[in-house]
C-alpha positions in Angstrom: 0.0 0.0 0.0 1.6 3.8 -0.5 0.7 5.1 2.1 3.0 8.5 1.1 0.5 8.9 -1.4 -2.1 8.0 0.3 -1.2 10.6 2.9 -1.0 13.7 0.6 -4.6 13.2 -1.0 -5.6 13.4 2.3 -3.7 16.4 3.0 -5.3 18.1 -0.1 -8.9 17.1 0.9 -8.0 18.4 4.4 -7.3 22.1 2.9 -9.9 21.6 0.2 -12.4 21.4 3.3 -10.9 23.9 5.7 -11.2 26.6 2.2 -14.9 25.7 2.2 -16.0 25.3 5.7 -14.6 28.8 6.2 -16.3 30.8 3.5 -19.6 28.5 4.1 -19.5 30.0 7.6 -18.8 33.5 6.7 -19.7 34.0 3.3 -16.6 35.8 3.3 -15.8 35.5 -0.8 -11.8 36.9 0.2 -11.5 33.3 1.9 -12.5 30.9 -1.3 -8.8 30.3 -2.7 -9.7 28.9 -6.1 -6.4 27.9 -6.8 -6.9 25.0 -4.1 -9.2 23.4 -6.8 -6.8 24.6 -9.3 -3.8 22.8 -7.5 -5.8 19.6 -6.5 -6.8 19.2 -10.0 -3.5 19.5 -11.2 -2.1 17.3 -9.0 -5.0 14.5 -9.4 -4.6 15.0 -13.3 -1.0 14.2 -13.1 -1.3 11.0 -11.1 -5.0 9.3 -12.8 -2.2 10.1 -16.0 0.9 8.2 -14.6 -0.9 5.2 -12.6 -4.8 5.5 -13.3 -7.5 6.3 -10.2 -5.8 5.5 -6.6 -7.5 2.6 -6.0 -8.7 1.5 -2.3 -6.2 -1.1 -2.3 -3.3 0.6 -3.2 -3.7 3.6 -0.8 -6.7 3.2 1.5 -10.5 3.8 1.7 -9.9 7.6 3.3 -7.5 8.5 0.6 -9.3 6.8 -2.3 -12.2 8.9 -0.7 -10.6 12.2 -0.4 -9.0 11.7 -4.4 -12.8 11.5 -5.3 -13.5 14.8 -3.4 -10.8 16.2 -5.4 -12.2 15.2 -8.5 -15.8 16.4 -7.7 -14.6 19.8 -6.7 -12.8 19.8 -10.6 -15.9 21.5 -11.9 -13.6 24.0 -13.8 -12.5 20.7 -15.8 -15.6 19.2 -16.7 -14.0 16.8 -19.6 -11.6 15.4 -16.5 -14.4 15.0 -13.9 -16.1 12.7 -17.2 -12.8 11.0 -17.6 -12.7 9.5 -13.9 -15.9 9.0 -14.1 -15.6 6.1 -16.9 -12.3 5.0 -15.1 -14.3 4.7 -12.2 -17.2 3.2 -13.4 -14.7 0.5 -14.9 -12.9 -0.6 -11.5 -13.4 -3.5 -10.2 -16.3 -4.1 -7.3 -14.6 -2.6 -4.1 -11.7 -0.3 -5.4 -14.1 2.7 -4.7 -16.9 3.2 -2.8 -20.2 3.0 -5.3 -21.6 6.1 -3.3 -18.6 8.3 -5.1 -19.8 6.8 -8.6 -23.1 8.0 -7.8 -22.3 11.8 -6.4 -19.8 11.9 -9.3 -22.2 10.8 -11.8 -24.8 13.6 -11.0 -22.2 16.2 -11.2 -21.0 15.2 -14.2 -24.5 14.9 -15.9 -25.4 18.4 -14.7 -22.1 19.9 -16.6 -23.8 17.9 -19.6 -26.7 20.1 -19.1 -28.7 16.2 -17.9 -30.6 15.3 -15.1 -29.2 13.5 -12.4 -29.8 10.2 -11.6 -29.3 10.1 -7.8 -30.3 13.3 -6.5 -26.8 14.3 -4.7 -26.7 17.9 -6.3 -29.0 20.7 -5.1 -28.7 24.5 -6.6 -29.0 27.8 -4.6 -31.0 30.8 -6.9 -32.1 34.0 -4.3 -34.0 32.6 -1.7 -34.4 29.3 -3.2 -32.5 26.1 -2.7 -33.8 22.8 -4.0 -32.3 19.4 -5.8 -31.7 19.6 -9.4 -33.5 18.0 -12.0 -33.8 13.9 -11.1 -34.5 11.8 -14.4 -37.0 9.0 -13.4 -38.0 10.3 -10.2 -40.3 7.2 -10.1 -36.9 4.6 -9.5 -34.9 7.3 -7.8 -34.9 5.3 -4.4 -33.7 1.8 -6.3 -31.0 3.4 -7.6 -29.8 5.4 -4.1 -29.9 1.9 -2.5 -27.7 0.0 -4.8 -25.1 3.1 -4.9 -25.3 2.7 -0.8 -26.8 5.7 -0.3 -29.5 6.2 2.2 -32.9 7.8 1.1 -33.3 11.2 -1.1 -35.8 12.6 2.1 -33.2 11.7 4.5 -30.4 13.4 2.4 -32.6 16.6 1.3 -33.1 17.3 5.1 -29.3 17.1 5.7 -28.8 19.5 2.7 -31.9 21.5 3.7 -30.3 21.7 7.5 -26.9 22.5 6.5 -27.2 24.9 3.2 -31.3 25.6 3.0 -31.5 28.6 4.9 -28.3 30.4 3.9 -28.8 33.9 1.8 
């Protein structure tokens, strides 16, 4: 297992998560340091190029984890964030957690100008916040389960908690 690898995606997460909680708090746009996501990209770019996705059993659950995180805060390189999304979709069962194909997925089909498919992304306009588009709300709970996520109400009321009444 690298673990030195391993290691700095986790670093990178760690900053890419103090840069948000900070402004989320404040609102304060002087502390949103986009060239974190610029950086993270950069550096994630270089290694998926070199020796493909970090796999969970080359560096560990928390870093394969926080690699995703990287990648789903790439939105200024929507053609990447597509990229690992095949490569992950291809990886054999367990080498990433299916949850980060799902939450991945959405974002990826919302730079498409799609629906998404598991209702992970919700949008802030004025005073109202909401999930995006779903395509076939009618099977949206069949597919949360077999990605391992729990239920769309249970996640809207986190999101709803957490971002819904910010202005």
């Amino acid at each position: 297992m690298n673990h030195e690898m391993g290691a700095e995606f986790i670093r990178r997460a760690e900053i890419d998560q103090q840069m948000r909680s900070q402004y989320a708090e404040t609102h304060d746009f002087s502390l949103w340091d986009e060239t974190v996501d610029d950086a993270n990209t950069a550096f994630l770019e270089e290694y998926v190029a070199q020796s493909g996705w970090p796999l969970i059993s080359e560096v560990g659950e928390e870093a394969s984890d926080a690699a995703w995180l990287l990648v789903r805060h790439a939105d200024h390189k929507p053609e990447f964030q597509a990229r690992c999304l095949d490569i992950l979709k291809a990886l054999p069962e367990g080498e990433v957690r299916p949850a980060n194909i799902a939450y991945l997925e959405d974002r990826v089909r919302l730079a498409q100008g799609r629906p998404q498919l598991y209702g992970t992304q919700f949008y802030r306009e004025g005073d109202t916040f909401g999930p995006w588009p779903i395509e076939d709300e009618a099977h949206l709970e069949e597919r949360r389960a077999a990605m391992g996520l729990g239920t769309f109400e249970a996640h809207k009321q986190r999101m709803f908690e957490r971002y819904g009444n910010q202005g």
